[in-house]
mmCIF file of the N, C-alpha and C atoms, coordinates in Angstrom:
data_MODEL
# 
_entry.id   MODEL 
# 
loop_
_atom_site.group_PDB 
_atom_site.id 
_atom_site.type_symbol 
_atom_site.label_atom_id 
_atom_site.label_alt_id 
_atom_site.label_comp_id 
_atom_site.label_asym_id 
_atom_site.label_entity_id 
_atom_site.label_seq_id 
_atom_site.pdbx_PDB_ins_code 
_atom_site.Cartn_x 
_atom_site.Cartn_y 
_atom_site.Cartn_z 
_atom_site.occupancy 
_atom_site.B_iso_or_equiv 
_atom_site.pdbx_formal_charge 
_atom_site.auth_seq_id 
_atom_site.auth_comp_id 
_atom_site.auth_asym_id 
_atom_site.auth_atom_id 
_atom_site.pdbx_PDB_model_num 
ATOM 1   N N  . UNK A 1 1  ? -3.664  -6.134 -22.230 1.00 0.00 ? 1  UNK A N  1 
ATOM 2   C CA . UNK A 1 1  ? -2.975  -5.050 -21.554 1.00 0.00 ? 1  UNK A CA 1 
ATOM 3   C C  . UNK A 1 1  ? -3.510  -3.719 -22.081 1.00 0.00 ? 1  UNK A C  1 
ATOM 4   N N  . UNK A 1 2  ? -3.537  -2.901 -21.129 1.00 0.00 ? 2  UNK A N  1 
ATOM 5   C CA . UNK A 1 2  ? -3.817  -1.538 -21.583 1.00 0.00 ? 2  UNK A CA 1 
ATOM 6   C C  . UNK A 1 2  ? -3.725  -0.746 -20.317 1.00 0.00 ? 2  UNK A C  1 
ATOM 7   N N  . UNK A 1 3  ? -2.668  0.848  -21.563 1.00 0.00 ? 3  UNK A N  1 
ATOM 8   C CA . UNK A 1 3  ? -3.097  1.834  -20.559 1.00 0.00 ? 3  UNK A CA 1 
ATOM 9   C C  . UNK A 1 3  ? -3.557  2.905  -20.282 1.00 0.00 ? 3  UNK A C  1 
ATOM 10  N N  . UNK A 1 4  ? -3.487  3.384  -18.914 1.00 0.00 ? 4  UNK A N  1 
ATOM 11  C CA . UNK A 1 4  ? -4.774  4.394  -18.396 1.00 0.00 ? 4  UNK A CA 1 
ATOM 12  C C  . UNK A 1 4  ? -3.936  5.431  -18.088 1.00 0.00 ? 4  UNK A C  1 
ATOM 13  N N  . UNK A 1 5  ? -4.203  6.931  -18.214 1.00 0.00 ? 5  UNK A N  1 
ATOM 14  C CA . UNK A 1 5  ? -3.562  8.381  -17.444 1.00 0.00 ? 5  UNK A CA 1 
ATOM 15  C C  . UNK A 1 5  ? -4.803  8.480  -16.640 1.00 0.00 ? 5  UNK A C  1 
ATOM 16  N N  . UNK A 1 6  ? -3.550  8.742  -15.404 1.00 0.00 ? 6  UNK A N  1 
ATOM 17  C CA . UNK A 1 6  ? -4.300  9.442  -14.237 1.00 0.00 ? 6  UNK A CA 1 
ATOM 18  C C  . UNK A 1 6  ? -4.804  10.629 -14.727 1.00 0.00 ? 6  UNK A C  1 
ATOM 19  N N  . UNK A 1 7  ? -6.087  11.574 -14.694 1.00 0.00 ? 7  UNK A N  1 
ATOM 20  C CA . UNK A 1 7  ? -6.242  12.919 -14.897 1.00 0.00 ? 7  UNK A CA 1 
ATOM 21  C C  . UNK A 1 7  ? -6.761  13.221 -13.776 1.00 0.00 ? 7  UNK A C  1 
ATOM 22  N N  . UNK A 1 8  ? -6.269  14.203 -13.034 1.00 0.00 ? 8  UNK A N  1 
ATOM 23  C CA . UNK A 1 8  ? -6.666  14.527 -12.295 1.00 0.00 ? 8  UNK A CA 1 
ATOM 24  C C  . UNK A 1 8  ? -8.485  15.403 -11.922 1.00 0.00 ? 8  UNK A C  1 
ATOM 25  N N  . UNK A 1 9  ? -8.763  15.647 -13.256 1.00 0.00 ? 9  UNK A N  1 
ATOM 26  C CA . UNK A 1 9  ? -9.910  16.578 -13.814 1.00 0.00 ? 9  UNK A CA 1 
ATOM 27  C C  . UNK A 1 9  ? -11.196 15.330 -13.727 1.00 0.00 ? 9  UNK A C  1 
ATOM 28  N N  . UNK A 1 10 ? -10.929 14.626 -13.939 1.00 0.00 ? 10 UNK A N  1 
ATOM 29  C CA . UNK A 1 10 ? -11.688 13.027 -14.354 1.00 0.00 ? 10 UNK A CA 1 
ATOM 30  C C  . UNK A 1 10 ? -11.730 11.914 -12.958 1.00 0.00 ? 10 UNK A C  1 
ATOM 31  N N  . UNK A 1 11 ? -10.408 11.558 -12.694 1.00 0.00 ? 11 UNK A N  1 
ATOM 32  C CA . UNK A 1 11 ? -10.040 10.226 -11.698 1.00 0.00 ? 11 UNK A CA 1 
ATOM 33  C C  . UNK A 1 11 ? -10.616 10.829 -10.339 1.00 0.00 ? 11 UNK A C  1 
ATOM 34  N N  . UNK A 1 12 ? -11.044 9.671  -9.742  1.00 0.00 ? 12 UNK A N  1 
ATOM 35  C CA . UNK A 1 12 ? -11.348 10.449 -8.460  1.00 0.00 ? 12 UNK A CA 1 
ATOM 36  C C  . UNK A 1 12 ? -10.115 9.640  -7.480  1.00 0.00 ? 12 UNK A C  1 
ATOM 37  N N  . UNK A 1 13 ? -8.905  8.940  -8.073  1.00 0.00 ? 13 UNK A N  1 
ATOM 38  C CA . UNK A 1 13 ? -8.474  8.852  -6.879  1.00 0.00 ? 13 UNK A CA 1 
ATOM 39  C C  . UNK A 1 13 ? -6.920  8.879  -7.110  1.00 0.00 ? 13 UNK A C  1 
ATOM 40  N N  . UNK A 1 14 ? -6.325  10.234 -7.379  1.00 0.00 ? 14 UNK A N  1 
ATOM 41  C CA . UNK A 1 14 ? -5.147  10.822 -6.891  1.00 0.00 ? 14 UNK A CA 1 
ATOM 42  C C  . UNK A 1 14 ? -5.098  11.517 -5.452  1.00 0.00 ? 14 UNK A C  1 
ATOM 43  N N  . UNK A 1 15 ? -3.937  10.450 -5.596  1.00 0.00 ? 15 UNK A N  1 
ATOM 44  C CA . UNK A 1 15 ? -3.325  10.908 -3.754  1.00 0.00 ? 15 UNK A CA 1 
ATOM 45  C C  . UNK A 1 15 ? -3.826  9.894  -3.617  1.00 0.00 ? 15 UNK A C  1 
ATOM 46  N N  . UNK A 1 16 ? -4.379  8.665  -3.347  1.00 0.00 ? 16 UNK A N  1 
ATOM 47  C CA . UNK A 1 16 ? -4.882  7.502  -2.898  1.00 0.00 ? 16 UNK A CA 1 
ATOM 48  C C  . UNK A 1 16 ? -3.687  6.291  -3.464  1.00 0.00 ? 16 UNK A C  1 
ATOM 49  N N  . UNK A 1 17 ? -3.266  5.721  -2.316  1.00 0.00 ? 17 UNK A N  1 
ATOM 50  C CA . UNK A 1 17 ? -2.425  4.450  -2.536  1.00 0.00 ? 17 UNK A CA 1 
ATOM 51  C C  . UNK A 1 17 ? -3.438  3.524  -3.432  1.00 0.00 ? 17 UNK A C  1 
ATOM 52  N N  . UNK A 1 18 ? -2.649  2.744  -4.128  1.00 0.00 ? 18 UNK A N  1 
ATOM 53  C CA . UNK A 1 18 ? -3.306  1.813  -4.484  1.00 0.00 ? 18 UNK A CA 1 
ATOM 54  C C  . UNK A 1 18 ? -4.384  0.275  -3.848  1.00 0.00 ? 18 UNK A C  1 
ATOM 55  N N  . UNK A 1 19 ? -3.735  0.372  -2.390  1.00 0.00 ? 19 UNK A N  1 
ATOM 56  C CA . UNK A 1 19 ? -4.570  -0.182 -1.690  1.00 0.00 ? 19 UNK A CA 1 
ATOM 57  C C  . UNK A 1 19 ? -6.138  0.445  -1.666  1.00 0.00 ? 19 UNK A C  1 
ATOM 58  N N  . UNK A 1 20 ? -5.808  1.596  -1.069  1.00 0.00 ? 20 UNK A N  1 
ATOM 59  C CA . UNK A 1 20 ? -7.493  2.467  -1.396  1.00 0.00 ? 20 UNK A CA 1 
ATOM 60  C C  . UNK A 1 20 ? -8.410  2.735  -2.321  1.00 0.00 ? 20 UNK A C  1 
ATOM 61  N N  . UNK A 1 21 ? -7.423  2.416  -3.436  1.00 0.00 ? 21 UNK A N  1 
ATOM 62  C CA . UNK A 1 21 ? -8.467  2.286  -4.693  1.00 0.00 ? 21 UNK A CA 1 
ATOM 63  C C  . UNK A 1 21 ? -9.147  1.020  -4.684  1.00 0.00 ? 21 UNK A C  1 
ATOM 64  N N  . UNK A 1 22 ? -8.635  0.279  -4.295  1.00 0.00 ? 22 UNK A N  1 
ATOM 65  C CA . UNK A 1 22 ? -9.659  -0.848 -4.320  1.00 0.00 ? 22 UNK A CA 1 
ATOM 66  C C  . UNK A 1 22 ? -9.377  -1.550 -5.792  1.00 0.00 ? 22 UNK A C  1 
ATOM 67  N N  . UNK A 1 23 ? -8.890  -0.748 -6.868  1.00 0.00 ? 23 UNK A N  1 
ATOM 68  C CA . UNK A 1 23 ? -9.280  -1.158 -8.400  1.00 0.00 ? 23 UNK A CA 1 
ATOM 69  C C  . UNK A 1 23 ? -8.993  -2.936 -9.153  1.00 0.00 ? 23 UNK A C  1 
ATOM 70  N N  . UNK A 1 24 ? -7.977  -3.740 -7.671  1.00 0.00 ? 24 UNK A N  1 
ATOM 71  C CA . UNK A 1 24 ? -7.710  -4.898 -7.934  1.00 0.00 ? 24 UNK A CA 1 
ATOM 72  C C  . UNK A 1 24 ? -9.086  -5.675 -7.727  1.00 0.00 ? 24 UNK A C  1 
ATOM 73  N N  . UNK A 1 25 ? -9.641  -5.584 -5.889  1.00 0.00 ? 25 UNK A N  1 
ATOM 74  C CA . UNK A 1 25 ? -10.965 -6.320 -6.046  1.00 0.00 ? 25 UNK A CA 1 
ATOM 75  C C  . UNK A 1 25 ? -12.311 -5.445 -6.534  1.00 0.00 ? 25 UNK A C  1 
ATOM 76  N N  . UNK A 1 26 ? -11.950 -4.187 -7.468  1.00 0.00 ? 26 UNK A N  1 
ATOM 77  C CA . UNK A 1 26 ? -13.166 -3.915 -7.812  1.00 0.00 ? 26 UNK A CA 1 
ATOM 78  C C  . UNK A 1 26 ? -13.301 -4.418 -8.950  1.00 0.00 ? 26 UNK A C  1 
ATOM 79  N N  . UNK A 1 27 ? -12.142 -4.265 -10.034 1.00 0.00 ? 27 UNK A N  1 
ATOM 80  C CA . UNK A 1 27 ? -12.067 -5.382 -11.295 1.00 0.00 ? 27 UNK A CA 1 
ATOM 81  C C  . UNK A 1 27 ? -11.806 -6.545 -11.681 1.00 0.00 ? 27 UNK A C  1 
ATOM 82  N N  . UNK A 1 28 ? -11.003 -7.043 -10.692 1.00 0.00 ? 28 UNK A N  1 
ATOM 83  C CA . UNK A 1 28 ? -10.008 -7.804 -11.328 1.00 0.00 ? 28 UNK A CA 1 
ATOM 84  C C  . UNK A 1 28 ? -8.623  -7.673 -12.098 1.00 0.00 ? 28 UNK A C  1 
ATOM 85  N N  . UNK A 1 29 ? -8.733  -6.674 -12.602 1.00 0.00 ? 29 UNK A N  1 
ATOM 86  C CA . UNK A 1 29 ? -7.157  -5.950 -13.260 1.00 0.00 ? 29 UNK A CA 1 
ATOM 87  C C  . UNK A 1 29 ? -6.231  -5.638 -12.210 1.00 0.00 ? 29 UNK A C  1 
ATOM 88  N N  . UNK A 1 30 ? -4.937  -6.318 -12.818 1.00 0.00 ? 30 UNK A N  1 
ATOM 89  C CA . UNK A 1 30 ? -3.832  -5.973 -12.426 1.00 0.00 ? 30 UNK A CA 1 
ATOM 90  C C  . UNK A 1 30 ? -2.988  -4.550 -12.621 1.00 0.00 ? 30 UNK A C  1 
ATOM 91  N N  . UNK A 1 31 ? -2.397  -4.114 -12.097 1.00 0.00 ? 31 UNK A N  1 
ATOM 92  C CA . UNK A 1 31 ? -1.566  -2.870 -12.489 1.00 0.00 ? 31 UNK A CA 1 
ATOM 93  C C  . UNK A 1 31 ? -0.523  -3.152 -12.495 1.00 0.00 ? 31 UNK A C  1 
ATOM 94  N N  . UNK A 1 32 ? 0.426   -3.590 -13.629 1.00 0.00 ? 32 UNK A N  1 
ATOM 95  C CA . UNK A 1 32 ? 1.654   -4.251 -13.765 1.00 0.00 ? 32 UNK A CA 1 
ATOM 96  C C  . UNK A 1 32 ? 2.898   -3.061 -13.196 1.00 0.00 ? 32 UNK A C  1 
ATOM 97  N N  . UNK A 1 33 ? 2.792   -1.773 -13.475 1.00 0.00 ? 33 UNK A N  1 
ATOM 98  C CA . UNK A 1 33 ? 3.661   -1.103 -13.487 1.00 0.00 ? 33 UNK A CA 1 
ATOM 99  C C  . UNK A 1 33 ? 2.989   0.250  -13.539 1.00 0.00 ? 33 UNK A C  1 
ATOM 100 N N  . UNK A 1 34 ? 3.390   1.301  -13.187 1.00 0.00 ? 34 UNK A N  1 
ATOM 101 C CA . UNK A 1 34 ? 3.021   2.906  -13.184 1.00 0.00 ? 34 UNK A CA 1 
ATOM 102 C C  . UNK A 1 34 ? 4.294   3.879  -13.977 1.00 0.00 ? 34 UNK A C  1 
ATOM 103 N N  . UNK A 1 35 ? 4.049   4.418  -14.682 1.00 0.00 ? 35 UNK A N  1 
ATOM 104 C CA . UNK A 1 35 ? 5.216   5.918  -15.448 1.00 0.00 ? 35 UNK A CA 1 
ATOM 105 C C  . UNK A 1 35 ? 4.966   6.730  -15.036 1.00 0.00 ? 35 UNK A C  1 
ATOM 106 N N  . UNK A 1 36 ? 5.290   7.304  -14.073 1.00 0.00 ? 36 UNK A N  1 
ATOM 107 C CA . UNK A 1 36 ? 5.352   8.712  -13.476 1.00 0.00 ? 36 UNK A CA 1 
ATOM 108 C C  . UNK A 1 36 ? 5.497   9.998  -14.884 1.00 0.00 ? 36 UNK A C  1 
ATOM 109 N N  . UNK A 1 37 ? 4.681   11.197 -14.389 1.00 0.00 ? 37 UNK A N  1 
ATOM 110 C CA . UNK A 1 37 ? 4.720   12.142 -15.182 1.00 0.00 ? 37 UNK A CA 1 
ATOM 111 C C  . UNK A 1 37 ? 6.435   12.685 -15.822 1.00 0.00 ? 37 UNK A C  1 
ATOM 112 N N  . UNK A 1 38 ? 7.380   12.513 -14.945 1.00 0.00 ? 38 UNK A N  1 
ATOM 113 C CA . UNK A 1 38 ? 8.481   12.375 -15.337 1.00 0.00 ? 38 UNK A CA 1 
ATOM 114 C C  . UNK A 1 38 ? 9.206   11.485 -15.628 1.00 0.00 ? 38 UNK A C  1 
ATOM 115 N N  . UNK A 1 39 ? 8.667   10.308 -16.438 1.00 0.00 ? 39 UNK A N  1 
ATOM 116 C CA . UNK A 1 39 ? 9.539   9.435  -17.284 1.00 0.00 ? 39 UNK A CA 1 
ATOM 117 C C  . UNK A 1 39 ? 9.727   8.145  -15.888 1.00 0.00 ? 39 UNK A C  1 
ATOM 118 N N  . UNK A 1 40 ? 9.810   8.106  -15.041 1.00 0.00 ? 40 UNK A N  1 
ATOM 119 C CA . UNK A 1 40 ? 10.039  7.178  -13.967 1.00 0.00 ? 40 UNK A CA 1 
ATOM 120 C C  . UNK A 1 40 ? 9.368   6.021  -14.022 1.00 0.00 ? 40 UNK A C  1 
ATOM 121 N N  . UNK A 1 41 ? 9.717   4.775  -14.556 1.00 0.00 ? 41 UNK A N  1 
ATOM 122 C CA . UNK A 1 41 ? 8.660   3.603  -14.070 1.00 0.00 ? 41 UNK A CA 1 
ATOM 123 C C  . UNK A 1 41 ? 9.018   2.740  -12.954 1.00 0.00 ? 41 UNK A C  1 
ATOM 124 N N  . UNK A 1 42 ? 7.862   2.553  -12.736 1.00 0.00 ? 42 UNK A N  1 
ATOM 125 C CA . UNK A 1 42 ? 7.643   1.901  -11.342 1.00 0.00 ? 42 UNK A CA 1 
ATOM 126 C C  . UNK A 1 42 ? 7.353   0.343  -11.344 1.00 0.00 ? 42 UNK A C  1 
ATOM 127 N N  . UNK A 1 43 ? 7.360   -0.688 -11.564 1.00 0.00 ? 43 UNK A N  1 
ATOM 128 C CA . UNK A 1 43 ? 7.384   -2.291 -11.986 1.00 0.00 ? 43 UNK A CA 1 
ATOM 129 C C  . UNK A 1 43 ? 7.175   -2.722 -10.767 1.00 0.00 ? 43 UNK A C  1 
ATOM 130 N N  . UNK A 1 44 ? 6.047   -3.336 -10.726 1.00 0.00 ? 44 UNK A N  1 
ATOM 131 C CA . UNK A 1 44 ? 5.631   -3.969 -9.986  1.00 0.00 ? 44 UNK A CA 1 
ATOM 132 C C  . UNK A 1 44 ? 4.624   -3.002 -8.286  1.00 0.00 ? 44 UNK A C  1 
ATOM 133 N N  . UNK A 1 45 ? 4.270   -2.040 -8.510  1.00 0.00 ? 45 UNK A N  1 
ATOM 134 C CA . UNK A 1 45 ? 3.831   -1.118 -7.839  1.00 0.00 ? 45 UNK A CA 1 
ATOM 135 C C  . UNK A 1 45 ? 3.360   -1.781 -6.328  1.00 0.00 ? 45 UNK A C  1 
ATOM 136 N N  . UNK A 1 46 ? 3.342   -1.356 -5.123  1.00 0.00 ? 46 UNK A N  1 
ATOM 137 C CA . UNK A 1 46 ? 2.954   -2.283 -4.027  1.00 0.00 ? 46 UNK A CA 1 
ATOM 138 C C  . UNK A 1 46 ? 1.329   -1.494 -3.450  1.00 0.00 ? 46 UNK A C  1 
ATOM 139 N N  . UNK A 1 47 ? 0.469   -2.460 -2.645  1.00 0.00 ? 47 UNK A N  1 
ATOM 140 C CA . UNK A 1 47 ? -0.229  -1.544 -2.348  1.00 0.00 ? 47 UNK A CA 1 
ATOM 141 C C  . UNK A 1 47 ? 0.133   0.329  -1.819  1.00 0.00 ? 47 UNK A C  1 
ATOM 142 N N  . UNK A 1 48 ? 1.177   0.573  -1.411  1.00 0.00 ? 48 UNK A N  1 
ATOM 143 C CA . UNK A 1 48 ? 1.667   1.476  -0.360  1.00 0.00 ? 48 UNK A CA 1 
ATOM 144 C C  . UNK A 1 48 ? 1.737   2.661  -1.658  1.00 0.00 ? 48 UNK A C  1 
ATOM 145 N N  . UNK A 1 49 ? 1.774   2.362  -2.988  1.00 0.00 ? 49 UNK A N  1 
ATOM 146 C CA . UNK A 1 49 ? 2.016   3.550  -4.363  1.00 0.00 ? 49 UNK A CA 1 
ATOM 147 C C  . UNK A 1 49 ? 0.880   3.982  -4.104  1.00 0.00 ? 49 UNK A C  1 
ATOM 148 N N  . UNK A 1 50 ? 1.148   5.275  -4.062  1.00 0.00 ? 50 UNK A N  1 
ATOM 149 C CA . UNK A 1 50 ? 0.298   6.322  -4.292  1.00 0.00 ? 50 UNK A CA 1 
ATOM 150 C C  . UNK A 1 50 ? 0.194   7.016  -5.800  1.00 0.00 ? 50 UNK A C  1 
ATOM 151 N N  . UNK A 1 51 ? -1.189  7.483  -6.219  1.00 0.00 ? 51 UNK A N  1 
ATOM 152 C CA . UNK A 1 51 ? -1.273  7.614  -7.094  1.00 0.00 ? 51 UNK A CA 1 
ATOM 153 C C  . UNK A 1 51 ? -1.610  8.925  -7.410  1.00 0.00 ? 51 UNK A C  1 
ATOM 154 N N  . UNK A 1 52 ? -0.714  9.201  -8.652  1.00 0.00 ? 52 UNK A N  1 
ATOM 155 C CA . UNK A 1 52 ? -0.457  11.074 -8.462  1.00 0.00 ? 52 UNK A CA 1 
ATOM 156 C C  . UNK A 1 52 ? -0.769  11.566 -10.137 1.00 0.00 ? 52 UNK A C  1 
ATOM 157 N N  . UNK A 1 53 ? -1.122  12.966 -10.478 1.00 0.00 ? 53 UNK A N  1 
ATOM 158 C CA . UNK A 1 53 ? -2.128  12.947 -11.766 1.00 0.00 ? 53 UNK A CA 1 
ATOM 159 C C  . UNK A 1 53 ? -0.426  12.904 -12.432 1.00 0.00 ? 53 UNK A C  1 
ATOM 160 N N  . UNK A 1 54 ? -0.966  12.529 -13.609 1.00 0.00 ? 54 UNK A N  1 
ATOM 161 C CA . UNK A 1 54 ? -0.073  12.337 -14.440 1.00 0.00 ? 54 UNK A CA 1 
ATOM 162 C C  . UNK A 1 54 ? 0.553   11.097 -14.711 1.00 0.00 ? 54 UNK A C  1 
ATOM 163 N N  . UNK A 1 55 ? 0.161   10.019 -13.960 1.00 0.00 ? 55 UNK A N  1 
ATOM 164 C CA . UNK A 1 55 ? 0.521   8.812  -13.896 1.00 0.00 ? 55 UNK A CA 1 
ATOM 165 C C  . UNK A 1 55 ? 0.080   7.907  -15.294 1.00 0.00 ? 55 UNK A C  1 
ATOM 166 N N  . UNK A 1 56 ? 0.700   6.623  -15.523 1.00 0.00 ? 56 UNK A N  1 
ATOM 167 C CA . UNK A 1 56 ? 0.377   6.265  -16.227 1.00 0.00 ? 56 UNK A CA 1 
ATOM 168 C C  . UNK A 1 56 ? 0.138   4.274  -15.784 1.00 0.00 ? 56 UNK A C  1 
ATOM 169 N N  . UNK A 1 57 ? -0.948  4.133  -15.860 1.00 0.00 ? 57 UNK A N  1 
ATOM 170 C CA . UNK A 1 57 ? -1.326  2.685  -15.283 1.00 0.00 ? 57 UNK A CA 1 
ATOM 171 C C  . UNK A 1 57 ? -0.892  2.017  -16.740 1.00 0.00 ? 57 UNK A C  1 
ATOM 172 N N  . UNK A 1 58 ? -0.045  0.669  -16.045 1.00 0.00 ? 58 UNK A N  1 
ATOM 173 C CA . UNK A 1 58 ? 0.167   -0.240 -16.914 1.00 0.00 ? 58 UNK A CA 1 
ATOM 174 C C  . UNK A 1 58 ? -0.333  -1.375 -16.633 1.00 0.00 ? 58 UNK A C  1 
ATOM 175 N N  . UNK A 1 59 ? -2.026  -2.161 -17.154 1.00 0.00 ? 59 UNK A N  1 
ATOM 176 C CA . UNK A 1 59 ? -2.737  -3.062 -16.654 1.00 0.00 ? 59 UNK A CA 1 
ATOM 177 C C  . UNK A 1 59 ? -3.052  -4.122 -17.351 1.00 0.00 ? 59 UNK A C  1 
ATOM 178 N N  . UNK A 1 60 ? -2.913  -5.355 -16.723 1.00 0.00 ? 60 UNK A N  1 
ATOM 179 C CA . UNK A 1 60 ? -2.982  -6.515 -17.412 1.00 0.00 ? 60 UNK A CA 1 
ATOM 180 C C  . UNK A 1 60 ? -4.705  -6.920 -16.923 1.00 0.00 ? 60 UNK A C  1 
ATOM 181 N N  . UNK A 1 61 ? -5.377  -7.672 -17.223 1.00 0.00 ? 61 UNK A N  1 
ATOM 182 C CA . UNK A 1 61 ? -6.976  -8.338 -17.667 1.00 0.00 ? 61 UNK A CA 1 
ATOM 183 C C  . UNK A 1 61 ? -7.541  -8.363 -18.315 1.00 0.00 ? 61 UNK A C  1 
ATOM 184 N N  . UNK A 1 62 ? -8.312  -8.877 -18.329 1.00 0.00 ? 62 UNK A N  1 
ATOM 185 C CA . UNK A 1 62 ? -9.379  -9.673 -19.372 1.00 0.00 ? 62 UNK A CA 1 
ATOM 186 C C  . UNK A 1 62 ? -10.370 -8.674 -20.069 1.00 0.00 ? 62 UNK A C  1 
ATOM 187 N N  . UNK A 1 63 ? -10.750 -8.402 -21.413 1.00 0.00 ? 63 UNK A N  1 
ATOM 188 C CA . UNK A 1 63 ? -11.262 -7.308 -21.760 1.00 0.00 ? 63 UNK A CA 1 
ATOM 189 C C  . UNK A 1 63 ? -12.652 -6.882 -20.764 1.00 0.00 ? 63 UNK A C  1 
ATOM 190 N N  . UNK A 1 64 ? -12.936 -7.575 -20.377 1.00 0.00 ? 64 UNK A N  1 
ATOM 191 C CA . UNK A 1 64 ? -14.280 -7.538 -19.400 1.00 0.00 ? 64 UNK A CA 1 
ATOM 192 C C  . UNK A 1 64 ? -13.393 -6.713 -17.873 1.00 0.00 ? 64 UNK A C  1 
ATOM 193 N N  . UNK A 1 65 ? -12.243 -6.782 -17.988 1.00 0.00 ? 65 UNK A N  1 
ATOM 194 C CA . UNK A 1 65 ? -12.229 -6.330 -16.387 1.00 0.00 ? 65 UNK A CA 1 
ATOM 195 C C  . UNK A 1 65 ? -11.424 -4.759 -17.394 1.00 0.00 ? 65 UNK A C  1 
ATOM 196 N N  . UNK A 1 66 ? -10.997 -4.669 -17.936 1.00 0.00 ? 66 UNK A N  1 
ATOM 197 C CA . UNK A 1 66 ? -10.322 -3.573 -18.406 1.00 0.00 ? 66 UNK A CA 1 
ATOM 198 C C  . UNK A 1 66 ? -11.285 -2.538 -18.520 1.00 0.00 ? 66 UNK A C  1 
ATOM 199 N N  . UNK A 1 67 ? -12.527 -2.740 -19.165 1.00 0.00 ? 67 UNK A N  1 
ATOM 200 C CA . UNK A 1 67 ? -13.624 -2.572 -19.510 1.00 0.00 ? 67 UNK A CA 1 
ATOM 201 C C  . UNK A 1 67 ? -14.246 -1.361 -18.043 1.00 0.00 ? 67 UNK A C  1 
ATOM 202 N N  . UNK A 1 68 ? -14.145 -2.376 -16.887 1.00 0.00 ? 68 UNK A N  1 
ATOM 203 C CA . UNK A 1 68 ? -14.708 -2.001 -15.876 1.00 0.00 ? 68 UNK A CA 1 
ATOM 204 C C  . UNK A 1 68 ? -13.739 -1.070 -15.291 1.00 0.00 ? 68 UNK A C  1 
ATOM 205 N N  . UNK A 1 69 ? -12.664 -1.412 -15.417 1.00 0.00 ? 69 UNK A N  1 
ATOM 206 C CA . UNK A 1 69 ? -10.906 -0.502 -14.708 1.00 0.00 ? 69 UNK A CA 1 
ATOM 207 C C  . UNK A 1 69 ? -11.456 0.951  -15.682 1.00 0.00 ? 69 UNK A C  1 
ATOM 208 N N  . UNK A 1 70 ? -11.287 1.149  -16.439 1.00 0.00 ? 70 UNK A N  1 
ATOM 209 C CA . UNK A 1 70 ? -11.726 1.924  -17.903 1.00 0.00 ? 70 UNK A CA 1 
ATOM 210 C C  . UNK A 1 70 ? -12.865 3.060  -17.051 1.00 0.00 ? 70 UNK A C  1 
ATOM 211 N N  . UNK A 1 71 ? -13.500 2.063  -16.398 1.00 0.00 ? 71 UNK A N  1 
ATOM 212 C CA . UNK A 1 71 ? -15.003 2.858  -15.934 1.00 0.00 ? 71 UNK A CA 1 
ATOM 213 C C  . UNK A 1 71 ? -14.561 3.943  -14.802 1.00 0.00 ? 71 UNK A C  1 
ATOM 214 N N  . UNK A 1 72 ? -14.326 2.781  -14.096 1.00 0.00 ? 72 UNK A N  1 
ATOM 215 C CA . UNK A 1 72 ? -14.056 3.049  -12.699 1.00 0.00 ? 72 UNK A CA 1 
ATOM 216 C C  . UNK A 1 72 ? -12.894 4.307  -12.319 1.00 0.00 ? 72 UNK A C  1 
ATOM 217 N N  . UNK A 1 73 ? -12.039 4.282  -13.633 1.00 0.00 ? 73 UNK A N  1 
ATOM 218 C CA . UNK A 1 73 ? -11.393 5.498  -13.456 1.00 0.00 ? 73 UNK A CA 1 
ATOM 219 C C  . UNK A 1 73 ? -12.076 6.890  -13.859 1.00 0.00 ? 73 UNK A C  1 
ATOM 220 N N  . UNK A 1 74 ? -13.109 6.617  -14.061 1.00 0.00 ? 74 UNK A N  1 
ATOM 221 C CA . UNK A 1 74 ? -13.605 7.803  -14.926 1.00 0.00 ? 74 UNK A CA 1 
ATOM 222 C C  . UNK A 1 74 ? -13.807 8.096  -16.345 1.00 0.00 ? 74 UNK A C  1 
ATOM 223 N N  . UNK A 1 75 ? -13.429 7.577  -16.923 1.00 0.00 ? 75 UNK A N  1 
ATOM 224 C CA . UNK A 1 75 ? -13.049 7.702  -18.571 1.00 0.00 ? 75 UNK A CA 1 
ATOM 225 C C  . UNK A 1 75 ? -14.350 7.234  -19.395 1.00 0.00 ? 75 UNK A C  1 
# 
């Protein structure tokens, strides 16, 4: 498990549902849950979450796909 902040300065995909990211079949990682910049968690997120800076990805996979999630956000 590990997690990721949205930055908006970095990520290229705030404002993009999670369907549009693609980040499930681009890694393999799961996104168990999201923390909104104001304390809000979100469990179990559906494609339809949109993703807004300040967020906080809560992701389950294999160090090899985290690795790539890691990338793919920018970081």
């Amino acid at each position: 498990m590990e997690e990721f902040l949205i930055d908006p300065q970095i990520c290229p995909f705030v404002g993009q549902s999670l369907r549009e990211t693609n980040l499930r079949s681009q890694t393999g990682a799961l996104v168990l849950a999201i923390r909104r910049y104001d304390g809000t968690l979100l469990g179990g997120p559906t494609g339809d979450t949109l993703l807004q800076a300040g967020d906080l990805l809560i992701c389950m996979g294999t160090a090899s796909q985290l690795r790539r999630l890691h990338h793919i956000l920018g970081y």
